[in-house]
N, C-alpha and C positions, 0 to 999 in steps of 0.2 A: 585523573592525570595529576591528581596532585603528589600522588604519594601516601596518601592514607589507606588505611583497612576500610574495608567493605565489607559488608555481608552477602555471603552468598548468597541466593534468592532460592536456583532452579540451576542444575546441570543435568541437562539434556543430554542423550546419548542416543546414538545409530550406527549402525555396524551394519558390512554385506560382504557375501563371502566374495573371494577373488572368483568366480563361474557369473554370477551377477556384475561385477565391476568390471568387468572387460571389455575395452572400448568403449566404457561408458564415461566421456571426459567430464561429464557433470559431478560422478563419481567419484574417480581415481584422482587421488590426493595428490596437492603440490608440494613436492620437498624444497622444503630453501636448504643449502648447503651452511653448515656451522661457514659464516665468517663473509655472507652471502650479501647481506647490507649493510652493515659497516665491518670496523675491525673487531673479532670476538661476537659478531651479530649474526645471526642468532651463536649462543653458545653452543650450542651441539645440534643436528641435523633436526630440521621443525618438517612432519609432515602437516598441512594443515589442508581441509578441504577447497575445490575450486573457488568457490563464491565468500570465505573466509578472508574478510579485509586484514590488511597489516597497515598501520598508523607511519605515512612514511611523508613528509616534508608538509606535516600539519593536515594530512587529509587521510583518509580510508581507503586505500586499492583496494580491490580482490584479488588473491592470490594469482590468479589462474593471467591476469594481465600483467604480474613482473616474470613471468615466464622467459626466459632469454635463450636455453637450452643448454645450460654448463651450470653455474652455480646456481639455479632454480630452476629447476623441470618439471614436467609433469611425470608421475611414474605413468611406464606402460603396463603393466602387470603387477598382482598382485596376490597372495594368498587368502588375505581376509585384509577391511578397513574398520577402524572403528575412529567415530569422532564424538570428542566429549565436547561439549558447545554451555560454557559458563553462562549465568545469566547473573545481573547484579539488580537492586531497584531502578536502577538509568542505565542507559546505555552508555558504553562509556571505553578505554582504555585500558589491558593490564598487560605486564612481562608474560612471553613467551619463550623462555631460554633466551631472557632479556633483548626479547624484537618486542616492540609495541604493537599491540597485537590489538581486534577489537573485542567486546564482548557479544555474545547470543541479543541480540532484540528482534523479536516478535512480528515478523514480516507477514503472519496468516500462514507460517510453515511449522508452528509447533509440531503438528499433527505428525512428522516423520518421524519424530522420534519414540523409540520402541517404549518409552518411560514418558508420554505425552499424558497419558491420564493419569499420572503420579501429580502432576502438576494443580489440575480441577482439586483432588483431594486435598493436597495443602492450601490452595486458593478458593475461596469461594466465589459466585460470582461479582457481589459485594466489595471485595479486599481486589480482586482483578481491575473492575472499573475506577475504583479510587488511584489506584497505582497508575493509571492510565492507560492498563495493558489491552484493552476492549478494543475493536476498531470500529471506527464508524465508516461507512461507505465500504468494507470488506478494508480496508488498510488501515496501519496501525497509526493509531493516535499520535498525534507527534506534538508536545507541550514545547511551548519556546523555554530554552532554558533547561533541556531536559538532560542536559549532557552529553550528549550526540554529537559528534566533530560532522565537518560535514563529507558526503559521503562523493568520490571522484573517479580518477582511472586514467585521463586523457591525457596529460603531461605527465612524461613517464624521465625526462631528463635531471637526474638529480646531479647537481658540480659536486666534486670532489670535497673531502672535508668535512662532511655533514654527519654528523653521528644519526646512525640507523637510517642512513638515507640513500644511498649509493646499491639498490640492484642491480648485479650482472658482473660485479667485478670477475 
């Protein structure tokens, strides 16, 4: 969140056709409307997956809880979804057609992504445990300080004013 470069690490990718996605609200992607949290936010129409947080009054929602039904919905239908899920070495923040958006970390769901054993091949298990990516007890390792906002959903009233703050206008 500072504003610097990052390096890429891993982008994950999953895709299902619209005959698979339908009715399946775990699935089918939430559209925020260009201009949906604040003014110009996002720039142009963001589909992003249900469980894909946006960075909104210093915390992590999931998309699928700024849902209001006018300028964020969930689609009903769909022809085909594909989601590309960034990964950085921290978890962390970046622009989404300038929404704050969060990055891919390692919840024990790599495994959906069609490109998961791409992953192993770049990482060994060696360079995985040093990075912290291993989890112990089946969840993912969580280092203090590891650049991870913390993660919310419940207080969903943002006042007026706030840049990238305001869902449901």
């Amino acid at each position: 969140m500072k504003g610097e470069m990052r390096r890429v690490r891993w982008i994950g990718r999953r895709g299902y056709a619209g005959r698979f996605a339908a009715g399946n609200r775990d699935i089918l992607p939430i559209l925020i409307r260009a201009g949906a949290l604040d003014e110009g936010v996002p720039r142009r129409d963001l589909m992003v997956s249900p469980l894909h947080a946006m960075y909104l009054d210093d915390v992590l929602i999931p998309a699928r809880l700024l849902v209001n039904g006018s300028s964020i919905v969930q689609v009903e239908e769909i022809d085909q979804v594909e989601y590309f899920h960034i990964e950085l070495d921290t978890h962390d923040v970046i622009l989404a057609e300038g929404a704050l958006s969060e990055t891919f970390v390692d919840d024990g769901s790599r495994g959906m992504f069609i490109n998961a054993a791409e992953f192993g091949i770049l990482y060994s298990r060696r360079t995985a445990d040093a990075a912290g990516l291993l989890r112990a007890n089946g969840r993912r390792r969580r280092n203090p300080g590891d650049g991870a906002p913390p993660v919310g959903g419940a207080a969903l009233d943002h006042g007026p004013g706030r840049g990238n703050r305001r869902p449901g206008r």
